[in-house]
C-alpha positions as CSV (number, residue, x, y, z in Angstrom):
1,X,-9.1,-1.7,-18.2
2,X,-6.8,0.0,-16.1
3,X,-3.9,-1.4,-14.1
4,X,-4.9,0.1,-10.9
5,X,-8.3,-1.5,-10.5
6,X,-7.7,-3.4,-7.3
7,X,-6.2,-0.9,-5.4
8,X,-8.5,1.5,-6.6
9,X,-11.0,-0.9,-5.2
10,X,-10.1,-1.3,-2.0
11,X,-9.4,2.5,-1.8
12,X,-13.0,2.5,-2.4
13,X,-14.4,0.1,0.1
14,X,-12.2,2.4,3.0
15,X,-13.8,5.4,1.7
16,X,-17.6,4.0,1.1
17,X,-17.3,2.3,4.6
18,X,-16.3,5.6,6.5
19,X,-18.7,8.0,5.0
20,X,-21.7,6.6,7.5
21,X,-23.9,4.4,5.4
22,X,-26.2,2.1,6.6
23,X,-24.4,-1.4,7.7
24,X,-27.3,-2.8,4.6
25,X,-25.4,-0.5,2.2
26,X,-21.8,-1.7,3.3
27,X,-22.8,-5.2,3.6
28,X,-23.8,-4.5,-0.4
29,X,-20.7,-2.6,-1.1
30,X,-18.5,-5.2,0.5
31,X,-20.3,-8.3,-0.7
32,X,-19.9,-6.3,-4.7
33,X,-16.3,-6.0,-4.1
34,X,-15.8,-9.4,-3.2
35,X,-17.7,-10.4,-6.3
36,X,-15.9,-8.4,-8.5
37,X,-12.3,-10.0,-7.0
38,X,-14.0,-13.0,-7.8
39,X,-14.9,-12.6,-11.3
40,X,-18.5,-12.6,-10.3
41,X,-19.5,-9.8,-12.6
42,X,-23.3,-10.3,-12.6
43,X,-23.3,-10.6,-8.6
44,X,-20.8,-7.1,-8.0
45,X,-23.8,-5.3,-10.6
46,X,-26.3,-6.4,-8.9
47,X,-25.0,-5.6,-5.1
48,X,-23.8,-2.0,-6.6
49,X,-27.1,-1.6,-8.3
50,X,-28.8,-1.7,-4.8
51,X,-27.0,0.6,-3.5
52,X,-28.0,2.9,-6.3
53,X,-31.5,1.9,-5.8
54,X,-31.0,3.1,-2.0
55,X,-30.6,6.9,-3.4
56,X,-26.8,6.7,-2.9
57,X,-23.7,7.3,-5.0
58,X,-20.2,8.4,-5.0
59,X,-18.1,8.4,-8.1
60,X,-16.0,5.3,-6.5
61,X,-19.7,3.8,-6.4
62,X,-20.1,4.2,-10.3
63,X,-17.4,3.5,-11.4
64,X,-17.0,0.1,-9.8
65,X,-19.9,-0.3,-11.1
66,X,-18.7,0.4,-14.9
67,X,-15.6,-1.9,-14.3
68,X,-18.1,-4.5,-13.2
69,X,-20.3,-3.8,-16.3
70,X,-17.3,-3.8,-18.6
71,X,-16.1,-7.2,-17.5
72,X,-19.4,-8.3,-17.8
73,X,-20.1,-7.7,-21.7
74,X,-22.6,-4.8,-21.0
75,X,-20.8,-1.8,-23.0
76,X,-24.2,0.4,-22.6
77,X,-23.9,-0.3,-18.7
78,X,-20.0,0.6,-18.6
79,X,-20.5,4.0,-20.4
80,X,-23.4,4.9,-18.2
81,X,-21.6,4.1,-14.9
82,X,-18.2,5.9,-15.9
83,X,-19.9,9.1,-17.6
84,X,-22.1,9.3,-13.8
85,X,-18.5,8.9,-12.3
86,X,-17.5,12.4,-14.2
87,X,-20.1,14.1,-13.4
88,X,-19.2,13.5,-9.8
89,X,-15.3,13.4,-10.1
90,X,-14.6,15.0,-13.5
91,X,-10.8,15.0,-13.6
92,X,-11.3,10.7,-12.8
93,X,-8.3,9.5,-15.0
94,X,-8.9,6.3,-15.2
95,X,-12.5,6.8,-15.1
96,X,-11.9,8.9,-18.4
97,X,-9.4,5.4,-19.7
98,X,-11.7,3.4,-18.9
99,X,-14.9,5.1,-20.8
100,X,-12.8,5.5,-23.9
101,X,-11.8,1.7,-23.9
102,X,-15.7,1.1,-23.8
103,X,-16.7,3.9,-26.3
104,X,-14.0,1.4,-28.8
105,X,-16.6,-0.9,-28.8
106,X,-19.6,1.2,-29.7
107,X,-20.8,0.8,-33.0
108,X,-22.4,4.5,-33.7
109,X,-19.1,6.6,-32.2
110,X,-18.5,9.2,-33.8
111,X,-14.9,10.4,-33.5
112,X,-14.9,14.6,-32.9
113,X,-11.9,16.6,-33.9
114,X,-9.8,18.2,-31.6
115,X,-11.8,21.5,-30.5
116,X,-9.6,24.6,-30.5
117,X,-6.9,25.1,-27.9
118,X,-8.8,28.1,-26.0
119,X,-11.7,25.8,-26.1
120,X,-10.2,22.8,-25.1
121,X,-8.4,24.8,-21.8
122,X,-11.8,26.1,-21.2
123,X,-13.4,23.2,-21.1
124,X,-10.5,22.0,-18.5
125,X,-10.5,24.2,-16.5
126,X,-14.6,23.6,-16.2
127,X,-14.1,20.4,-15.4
128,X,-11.8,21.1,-12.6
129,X,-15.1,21.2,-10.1
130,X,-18.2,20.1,-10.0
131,X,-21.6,22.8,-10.2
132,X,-21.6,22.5,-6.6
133,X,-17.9,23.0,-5.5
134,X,-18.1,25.9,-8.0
135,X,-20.7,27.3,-5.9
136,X,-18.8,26.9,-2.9
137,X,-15.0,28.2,-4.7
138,X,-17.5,31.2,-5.3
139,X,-18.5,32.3,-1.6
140,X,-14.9,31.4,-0.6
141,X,-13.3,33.8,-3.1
142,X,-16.2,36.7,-2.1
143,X,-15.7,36.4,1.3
144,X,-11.6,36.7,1.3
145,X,-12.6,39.7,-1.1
146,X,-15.1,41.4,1.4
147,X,-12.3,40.7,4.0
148,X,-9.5,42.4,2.1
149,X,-11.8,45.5,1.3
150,X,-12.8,46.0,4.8
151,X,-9.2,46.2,6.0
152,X,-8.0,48.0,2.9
153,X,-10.7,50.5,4.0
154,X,-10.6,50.5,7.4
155,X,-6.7,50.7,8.1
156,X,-6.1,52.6,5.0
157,X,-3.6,49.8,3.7
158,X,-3.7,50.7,-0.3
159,X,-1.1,47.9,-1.1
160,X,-3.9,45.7,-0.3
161,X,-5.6,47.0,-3.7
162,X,-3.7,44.2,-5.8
163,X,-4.7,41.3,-4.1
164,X,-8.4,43.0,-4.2
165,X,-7.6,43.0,-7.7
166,X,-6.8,39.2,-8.1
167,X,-9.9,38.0,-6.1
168,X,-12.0,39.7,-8.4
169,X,-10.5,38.6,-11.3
170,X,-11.3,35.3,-9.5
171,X,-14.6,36.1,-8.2
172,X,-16.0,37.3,-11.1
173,X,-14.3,33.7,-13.2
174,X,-15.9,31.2,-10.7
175,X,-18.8,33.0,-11.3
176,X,-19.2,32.8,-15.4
177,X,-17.9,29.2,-15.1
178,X,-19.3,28.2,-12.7
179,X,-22.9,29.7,-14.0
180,X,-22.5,27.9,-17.4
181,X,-21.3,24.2,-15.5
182,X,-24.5,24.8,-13.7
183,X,-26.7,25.8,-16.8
184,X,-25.2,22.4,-18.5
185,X,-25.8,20.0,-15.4
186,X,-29.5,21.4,-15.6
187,X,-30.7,22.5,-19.2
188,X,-28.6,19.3,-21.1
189,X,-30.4,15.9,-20.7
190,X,-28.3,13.4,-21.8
191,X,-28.4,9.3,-21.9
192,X,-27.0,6.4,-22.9
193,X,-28.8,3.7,-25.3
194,X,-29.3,0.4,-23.5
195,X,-31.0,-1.9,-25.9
196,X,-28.7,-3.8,-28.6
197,X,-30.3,-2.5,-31.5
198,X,-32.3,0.3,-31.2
199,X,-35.0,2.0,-34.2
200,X,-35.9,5.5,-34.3
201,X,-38.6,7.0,-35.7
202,X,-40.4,10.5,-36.7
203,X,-43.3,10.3,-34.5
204,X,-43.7,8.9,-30.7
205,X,-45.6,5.6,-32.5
206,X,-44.1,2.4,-34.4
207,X,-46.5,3.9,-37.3
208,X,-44.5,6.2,-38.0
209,X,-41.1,6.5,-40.4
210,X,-38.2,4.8,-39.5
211,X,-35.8,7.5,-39.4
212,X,-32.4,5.7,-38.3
213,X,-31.3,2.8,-36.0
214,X,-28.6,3.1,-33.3
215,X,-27.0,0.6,-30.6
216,X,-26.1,-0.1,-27.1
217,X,-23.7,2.2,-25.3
218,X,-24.1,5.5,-27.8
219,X,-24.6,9.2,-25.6
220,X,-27.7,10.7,-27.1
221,X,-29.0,14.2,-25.9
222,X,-32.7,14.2,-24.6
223,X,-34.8,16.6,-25.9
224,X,-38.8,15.6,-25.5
225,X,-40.6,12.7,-23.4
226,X,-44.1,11.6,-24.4
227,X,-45.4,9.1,-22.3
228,X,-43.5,5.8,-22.9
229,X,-41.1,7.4,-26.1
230,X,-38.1,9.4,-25.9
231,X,-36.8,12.2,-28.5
232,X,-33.1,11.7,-28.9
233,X,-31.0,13.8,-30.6
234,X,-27.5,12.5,-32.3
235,X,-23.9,14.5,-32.1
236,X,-24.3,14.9,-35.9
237,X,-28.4,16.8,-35.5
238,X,-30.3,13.9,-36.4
239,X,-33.2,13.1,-34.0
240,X,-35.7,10.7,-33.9
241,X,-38.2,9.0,-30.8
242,X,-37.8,5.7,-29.1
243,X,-38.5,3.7,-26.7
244,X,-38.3,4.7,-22.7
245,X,-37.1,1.4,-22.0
246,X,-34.2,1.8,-24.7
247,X,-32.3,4.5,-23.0
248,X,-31.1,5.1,-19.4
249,X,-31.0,8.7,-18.2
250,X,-27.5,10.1,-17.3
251,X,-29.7,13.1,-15.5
């Protein structure tokens, strides 16, 4: 785990206790950072967990939570709280430590090569902000650009054309990134199997074949839900259905 856990915690409780939650949800919040000071693993998951209950979050919030998991036993647990700390705070560093540490210990990782270095940059540079702060870097960028065009225009100041230039350039970036961070948060259903051992098969019934089995704490995307089963689909194309109650949603 990382070095900087207790500050980071108490960093935490400052920022969760001045961002107006209920006194119930800071009593919680306080009452799971004393247990996790105090090694009381199960008790910190359980006060974070209402909290999450109560419809709120912060990526502080999660991953807490996923330290608390980790120290806990419960890999599955630790990789779902730290991968819903990214997608609120996706340059977390020790966030991103922390979830490779825990993805060690699953059984069904798969190790992906290095993507190429355009890719790689892209991919970075995505990650910067969130869908919704891309949104926002968006009408920020359009409205310095409608300001600079009006006064290029209106005053007749044509040096002004190069910094209309460079907002465009910039406009018309946030927008493609921004567009396909948006299409990913809301077209790519992801989770996180939470049952030790879990079977897969080719048909939404325990009739059916037994295509595969895989274990706590591996991402799988979501493709169909029938009722009470779940298509996952592995890194590597393989799909099969399970269980609901085998998988956690990470969206």
């Amino acid at each position: 785990m990382s070095g900087n856990n207790a500050g980071l915690l108490l960093l935490g409780s400052v920022i969760f206790l001045c961002t107006g939650f209920s006194t119930e949800l800071d009593t919680h919040y306080s009452q799971g950072l004393s247990a996790y000071e105090n090694g009381q693993y199960s008790l910190a998951i359980q006060e974070f967990e209402t909290i999450l209950d109560g419809d709120w979050e912060s990526s502080q919030l999660y991953y807490n939570l996923g330290n608390s998991y980790y120290r806990n036993g419960n890999i599955a647990g630790a990789v779902w709280a730290y991968e819903k700390c990214l997608q609120i705070d996706p340059l977390n560093k020790d966030a991103i430590y922390n979830l490779k540490l825990a993805n060690l210990k699953v059984v069904d990782r798969v190790d992906i090569p290095e993507p190429p270095f355009y890719l790689k940059y892209y991919r970075q540079l995505r990650k910067m902000l969130i869908p919704s702060q891309w949104v926002q870097a968006m009408l920020i960028i359009l409205v310095f650009l409608a300001m600079n065009f009006s006064v290029r225009r209106i005053w007749n100041l044509n040096w002004l054309a190069k910094p209309e230039l460079v907002l465009t350039i910039l406009l018309v970036t946030s927008m493609l990134v921004g567009a396909n961070a948006i299409w990913d948060r809301n077209s790519i259903r992801e989770g996180v199997i939470y049952a030790f051992e879990v079977k897969a098969y080719s048909a939404p019934n325990e009739n059916s074949t037994q295509l595969f089995d895989v274990h706590e704490g591996l991402k799988v995307g979501v493709d169909t839900v029938s009722g009470d089963w779940v298509e996952i689909e592995l890194i590597d194309g393989k799909s099969g259905w399970i269980h609901w109650s085998d998988i956690r949603l990470l969206n």
